[in-house]
C-alpha positions in Angstrom: -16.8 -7.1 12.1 -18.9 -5.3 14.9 -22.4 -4.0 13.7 -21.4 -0.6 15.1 -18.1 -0.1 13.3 -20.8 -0.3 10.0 -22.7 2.0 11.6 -19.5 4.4 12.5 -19.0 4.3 8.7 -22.3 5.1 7.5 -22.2 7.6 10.6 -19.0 9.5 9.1 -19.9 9.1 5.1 -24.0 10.3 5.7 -23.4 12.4 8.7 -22.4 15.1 10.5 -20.3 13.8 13.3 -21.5 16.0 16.4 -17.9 15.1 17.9 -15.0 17.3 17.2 -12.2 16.7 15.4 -8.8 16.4 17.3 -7.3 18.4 14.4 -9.8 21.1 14.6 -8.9 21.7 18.4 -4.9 22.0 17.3 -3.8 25.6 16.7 -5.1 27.2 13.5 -3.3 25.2 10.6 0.2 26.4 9.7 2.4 26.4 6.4 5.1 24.2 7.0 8.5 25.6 5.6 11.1 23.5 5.3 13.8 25.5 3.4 16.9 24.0 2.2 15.9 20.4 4.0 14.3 19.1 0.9 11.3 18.0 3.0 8.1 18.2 0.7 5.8 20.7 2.0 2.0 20.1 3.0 -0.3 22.4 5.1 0.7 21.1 8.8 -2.7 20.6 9.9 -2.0 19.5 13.6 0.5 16.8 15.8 0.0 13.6 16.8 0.6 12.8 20.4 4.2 11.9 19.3 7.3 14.0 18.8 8.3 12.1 15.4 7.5 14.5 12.6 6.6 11.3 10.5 3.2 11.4 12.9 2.3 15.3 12.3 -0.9 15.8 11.3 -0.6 17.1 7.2 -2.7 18.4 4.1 -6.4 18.2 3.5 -7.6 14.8 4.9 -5.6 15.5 8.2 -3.4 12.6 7.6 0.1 11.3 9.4 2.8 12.1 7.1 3.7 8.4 6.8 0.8 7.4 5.3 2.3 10.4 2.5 4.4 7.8 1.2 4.3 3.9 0.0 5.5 1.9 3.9 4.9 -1.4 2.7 5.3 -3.0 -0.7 2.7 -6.2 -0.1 0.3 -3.8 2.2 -1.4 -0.6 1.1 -2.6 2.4 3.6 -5.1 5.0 3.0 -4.5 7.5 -0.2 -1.6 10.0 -0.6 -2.3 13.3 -0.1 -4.5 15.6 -2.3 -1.5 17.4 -4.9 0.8 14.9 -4.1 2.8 13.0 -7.7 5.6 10.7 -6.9 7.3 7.9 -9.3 8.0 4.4 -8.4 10.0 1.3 -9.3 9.5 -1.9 -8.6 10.9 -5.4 -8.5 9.4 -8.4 -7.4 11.5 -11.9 -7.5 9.9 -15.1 -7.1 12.2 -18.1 -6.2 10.5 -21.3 -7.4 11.0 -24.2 -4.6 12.2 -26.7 -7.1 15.6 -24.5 -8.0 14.4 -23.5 -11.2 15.1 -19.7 -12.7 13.8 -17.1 -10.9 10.4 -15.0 -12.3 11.5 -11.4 -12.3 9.1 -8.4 -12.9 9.7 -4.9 -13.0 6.9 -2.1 -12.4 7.0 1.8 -13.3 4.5 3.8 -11.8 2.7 6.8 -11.2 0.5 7.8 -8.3 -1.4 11.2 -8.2 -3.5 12.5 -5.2 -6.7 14.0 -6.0 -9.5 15.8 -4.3 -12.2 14.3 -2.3 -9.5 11.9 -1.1 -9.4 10.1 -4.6 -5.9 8.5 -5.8 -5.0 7.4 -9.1 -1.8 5.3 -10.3 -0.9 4.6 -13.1 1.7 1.4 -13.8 3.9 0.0 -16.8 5.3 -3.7 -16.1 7.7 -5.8 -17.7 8.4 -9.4 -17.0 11.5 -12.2 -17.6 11.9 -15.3 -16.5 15.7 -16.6 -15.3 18.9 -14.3 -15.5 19.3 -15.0 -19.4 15.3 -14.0 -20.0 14.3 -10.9 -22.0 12.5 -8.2 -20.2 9.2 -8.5 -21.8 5.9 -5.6 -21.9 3.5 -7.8 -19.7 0.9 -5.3 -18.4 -0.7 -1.7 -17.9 -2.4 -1.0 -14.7 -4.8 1.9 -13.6 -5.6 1.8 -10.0 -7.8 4.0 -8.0 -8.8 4.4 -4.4 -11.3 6.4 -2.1 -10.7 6.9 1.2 -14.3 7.2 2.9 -13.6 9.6 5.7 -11.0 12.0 6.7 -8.0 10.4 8.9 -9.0 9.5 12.4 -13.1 9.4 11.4 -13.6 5.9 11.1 -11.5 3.1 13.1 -9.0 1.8 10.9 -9.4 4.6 8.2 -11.2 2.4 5.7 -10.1 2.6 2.0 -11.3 1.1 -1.0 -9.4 0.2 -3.9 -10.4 -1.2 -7.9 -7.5 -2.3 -10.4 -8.1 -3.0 -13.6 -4.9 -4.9 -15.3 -4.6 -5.2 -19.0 -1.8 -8.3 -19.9 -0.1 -8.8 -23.3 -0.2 -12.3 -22.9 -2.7 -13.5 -20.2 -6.4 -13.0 -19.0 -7.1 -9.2 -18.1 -7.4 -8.9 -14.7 -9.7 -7.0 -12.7 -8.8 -6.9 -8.5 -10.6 -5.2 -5.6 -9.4 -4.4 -2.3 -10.2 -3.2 1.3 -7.6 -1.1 3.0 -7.1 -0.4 6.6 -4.1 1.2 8.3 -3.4 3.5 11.5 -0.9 4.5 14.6 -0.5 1.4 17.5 1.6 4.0 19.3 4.0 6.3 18.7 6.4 5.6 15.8 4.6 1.6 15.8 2.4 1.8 12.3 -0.1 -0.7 11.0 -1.7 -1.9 7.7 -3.9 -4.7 6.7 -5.5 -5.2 3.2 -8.3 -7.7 2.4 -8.1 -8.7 -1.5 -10.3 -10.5 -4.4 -8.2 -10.5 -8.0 -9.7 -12.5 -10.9 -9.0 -13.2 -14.6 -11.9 -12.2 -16.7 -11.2 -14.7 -19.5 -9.6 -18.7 -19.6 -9.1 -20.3 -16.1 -11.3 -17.6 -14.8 -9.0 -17.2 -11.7 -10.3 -16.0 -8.7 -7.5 -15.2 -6.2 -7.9 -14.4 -2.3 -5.3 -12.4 -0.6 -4.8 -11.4 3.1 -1.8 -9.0 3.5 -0.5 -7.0 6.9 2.6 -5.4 7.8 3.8 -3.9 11.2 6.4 -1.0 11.2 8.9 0.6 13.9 10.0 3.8 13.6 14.1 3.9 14.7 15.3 7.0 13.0 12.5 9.4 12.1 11.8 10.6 8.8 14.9 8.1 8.2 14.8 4.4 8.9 12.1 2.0 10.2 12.1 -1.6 10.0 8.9 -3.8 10.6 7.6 -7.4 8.7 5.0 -8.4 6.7 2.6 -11.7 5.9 0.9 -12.3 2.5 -1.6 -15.6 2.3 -2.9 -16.5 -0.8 -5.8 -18.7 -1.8 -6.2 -19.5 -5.3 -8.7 -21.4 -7.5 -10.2 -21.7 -11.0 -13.6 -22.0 -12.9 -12.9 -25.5 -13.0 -12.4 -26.7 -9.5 -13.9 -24.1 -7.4 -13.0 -24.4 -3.7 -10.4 -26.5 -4.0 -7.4 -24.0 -3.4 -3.9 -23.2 -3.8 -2.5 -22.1 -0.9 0.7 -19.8 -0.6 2.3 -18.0 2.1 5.1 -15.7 2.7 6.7 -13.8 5.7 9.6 -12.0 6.5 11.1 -8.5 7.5 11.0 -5.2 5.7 13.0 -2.0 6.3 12.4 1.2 4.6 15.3 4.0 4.2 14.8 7.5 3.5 18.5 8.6 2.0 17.0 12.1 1.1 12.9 13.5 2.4 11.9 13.2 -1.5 13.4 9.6 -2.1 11.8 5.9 -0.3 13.7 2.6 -0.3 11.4 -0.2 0.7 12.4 -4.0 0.7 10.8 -6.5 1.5 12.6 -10.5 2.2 9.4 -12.6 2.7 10.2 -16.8 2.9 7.4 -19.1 1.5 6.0 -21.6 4.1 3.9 -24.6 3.1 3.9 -26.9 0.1 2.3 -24.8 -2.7 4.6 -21.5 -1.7 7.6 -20.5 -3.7 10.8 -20.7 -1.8 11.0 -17.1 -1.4 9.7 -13.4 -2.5 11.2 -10.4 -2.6 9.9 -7.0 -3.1 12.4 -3.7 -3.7 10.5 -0.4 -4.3 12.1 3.1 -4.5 9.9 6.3 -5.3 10.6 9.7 -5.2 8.3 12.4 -4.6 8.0 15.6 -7.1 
């Protein structure tokens, strides 16, 4: 990247930007009220340039209110906002290429914004392989992320994000991220995540990822429907550099039925050789 977006960084984390704040020049912040509309409620801290209330400004870190909520299963944005506790459950299917069963895992998770823009999560995980398979305990997961400015301070609202993955059966895990996410135009939303995972014990595993997703806003606060890319590299201890290579693409929609509830899902094809026929991802959270 660009010398000076480095420099913007250490700029917004060491400084005190001299520019003002587009939120700051909004009219003095508001309490939203959203009685009998079952809309969570956050401190409306300005508007974005859009009349979508998906794009208004919200809570503490002056954030969109879509980046409130999970868009994308493969493809994280920013941190939720400080106060904010919603539950999730996952499902990710893996189609092997050779016909075989189908590896099925199932994720239950907490996430919890915190001050300073911190967020935690919290995930249980269970695993099975074909439709006759036991569901099997196969991990815990504690996940945090730090935002490093408030939204709009830094291009591409840089986030960074540790996981530390404890398996019942297999090498603990340890995986670091880089998050970046933001508005291409009105109701058009963007995320991109640059990833390292690796085992800690055996093969020693280390595991490149390069994930991004594209949304469109059709119904606000209601339906959006986008696509997303995941490229994996994989090697081990033992044969460094020479890589396993998987790729997946395909669309993604996400359906609001109610403001508290999310449906994401995710129909991603494998391309190439070393890439399962097909991934799926189906997440639903609802917000307390």
């Amino acid at each position: 990247m660009p010398t000076s977006y480095f420099i913007s960084i250490l700029a917004a984390l060491f400084l005190q930007d001299p520019a003002p704040n587009p939120a700051d020049q909004q009219p003095k912040p508001r309490q939203e009220t959203k009685e009998g509309t079952g809309i969570p409620t956050y401190e409306v801290v300005g508007k974005r340039t859009s009349e979508l209330q998906e794009e208004d400004l919200i809570g503490p870190n002056g954030q969109p209110r879509w980046t409130a909520t999970r868009r994308f299963p493969t493809t994280r944005v920013y941190v939720v906002p400080e106060g904010k506790v919603e539950f999730e459950w996952w499902m990710r299917t893996t189609f092997p290429k050779d016909g075989g069963p189908a590896e099925v895992r199932y994720l239950w998770e907490i996430e919890m914004g915190l001050p300073y823009r911190l967020q935690i999560d919290l995930y249980f995980g269970m695993e099975a392989v074909g439709s006759d398979g036991d569901f099997n305990f196969s991990r815990q997961q504690l996940e945090v992320r730090w935002a490093l400015a408030d939204w709009g301070k830094i291009w591409g609202n840089p986030t960074v994000y540790a996981e530390y993955v404890n398996k019942a059966d297999e090498s603990d895990q340890v995986e670091f991220k880089l998050l970046l996410g933001d508005q291409l135009a009105p109701g058009w939303h963007w995320g991109v995540n640059a990833v390292l995972e690796r085992d800690l014990h055996d093969a020693l595993t280390n595991e490149w990822q390069f994930t991004a997703g594209i949304a469109k806003t059709i119904t606000d606060m209601k339906l959006s429907l986008g696509g997303e890319i995941q490229a994996i590299w994989a090697d081990t201890a033992q044969d460094r550099g020479n890589f396993e290579k998987e790729f997946f693409i395909g669309p993604s929609i996400q359906w609001r039925p109610q403001p508290r509830m999310t449906v994401n899902l995710s129909l991603l094809k494998g391309v190439g050789s070393d890439s399962p026929d097909a991934r799926t991802f189906l997440n639903v959270g609802w917000e307390f």
